[in-house]
N, C-alpha and C positions, 0 to 999 in steps of 0.2 A: 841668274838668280831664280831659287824656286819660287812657284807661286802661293804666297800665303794659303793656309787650308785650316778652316774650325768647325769644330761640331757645334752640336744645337740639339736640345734634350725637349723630346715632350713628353712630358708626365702627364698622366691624365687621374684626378682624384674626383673619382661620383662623376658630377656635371662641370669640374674645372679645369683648366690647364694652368701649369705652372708656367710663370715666368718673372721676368726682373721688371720692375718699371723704376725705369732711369730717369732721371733728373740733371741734365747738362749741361752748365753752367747756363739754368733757366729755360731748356729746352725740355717739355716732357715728353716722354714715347715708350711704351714697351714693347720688350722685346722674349725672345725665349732665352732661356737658362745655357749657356754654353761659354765657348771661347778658342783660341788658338790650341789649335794641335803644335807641341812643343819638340823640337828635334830630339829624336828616339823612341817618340811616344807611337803608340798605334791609335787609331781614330777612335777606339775603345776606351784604351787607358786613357786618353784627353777627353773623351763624356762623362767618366765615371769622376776622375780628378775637377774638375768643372763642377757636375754636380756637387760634391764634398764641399768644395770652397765655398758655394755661390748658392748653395740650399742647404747643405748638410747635412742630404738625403742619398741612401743607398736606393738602388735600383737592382733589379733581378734582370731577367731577357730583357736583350734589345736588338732592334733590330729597323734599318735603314728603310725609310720611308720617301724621303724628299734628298734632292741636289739643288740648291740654288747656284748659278756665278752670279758675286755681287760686286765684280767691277774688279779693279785695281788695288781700291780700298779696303775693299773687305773679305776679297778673295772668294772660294769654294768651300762653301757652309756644305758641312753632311748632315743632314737632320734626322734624328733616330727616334722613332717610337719608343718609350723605356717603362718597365713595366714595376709601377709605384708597390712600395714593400712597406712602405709607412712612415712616419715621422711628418714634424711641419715645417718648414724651411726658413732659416737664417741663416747669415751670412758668416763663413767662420769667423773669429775674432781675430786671427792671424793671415789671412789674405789681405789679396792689394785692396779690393773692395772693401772694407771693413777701414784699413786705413785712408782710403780716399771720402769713404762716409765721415772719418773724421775732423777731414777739413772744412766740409760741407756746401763745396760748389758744383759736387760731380755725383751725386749719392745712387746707391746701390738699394731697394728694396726687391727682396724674393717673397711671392705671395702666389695663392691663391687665387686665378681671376676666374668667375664665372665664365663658362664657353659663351653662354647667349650674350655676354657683353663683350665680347672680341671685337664685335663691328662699329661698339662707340668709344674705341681709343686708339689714340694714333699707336700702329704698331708698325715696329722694323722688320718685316717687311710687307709692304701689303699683299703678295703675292702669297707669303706662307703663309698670313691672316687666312687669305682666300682658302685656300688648303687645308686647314685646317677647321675651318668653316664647314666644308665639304666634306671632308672626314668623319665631323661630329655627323654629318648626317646620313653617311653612304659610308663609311668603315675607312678604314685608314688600307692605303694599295699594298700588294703583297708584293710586289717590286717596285726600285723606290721609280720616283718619278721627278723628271727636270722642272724646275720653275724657271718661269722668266722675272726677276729681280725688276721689283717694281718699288723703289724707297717708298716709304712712308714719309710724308712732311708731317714735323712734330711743331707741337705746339710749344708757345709762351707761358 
């Protein structure tokens, strides 16, 4: 069996990154904008389709910055620098997210998170918190770079 593989989108707006903060059944944590690369798709078409559903934002250049392995469960994240064209991010009306928001045990919000508050919420993962941290301060690497997958424990 192949091994699961999803991307993962940073957007960066002024001083912010995009990302989702989850809500699971009671557990919160954010995370970045992405999800499974879908059989036939290229790791392109699954950022760009991702982003659509899950912010509602078009993106211009992009281009691979981070590899995480995150285990069994969650496979090989490609995380891609993407370069913000405008719009403010909600969740389509016709994704799974949008219908899972409407049951309201598992909810989907895409926002806006200030970069200098990355370090005060639990995020998936802390490894690409780390990295991204790093980035805001030193540029994002011109090839991408492996992390070592370090979960984040979320909170109640």
């Amino acid at each position: 069996m192949a091994r699961k593989q999803s991307v993962r989108a940073v957007v960066i707006k002024e001083r912010s990154v995009l990302v989702m903060k989850r809500n699971k059944f009671g557990r919160l944590y954010y995370t970045l904008v992405g999800g499974d690369i879908e059989l036939g798709e290229t790791a392109e078409q699954a950022l760009r389709r991702e982003l659509q559903e899950e912010a509602g934002l078009a993106v211009g250049t992009i281009r691979p910055v981070f590899m995480e392995d995150a285990g069994d469960m969650y496979g090989l994240q490609y995380i891609y620098l993407c370069e913000y064209q405008g719009g403010e991010p909600h969740i389509d009306p016709a994704s799974i997210e949008a219908s899972l928001n409407a049951v309201g045990q598992n909810t989907y919000e895409t926002l806006w998170l200030p970069i200098d508050q990355l370090a005060q919420v639990p995020f998936r993962s802390s490894s690409v918190r780390d990295a991204l941290l790093e980035a805001a301060r030193n540029g994002f690497p011109e090839t991408p770079v492996t992390l070592a997958w370090r979960p984040e424990s979320m909170t109640k």
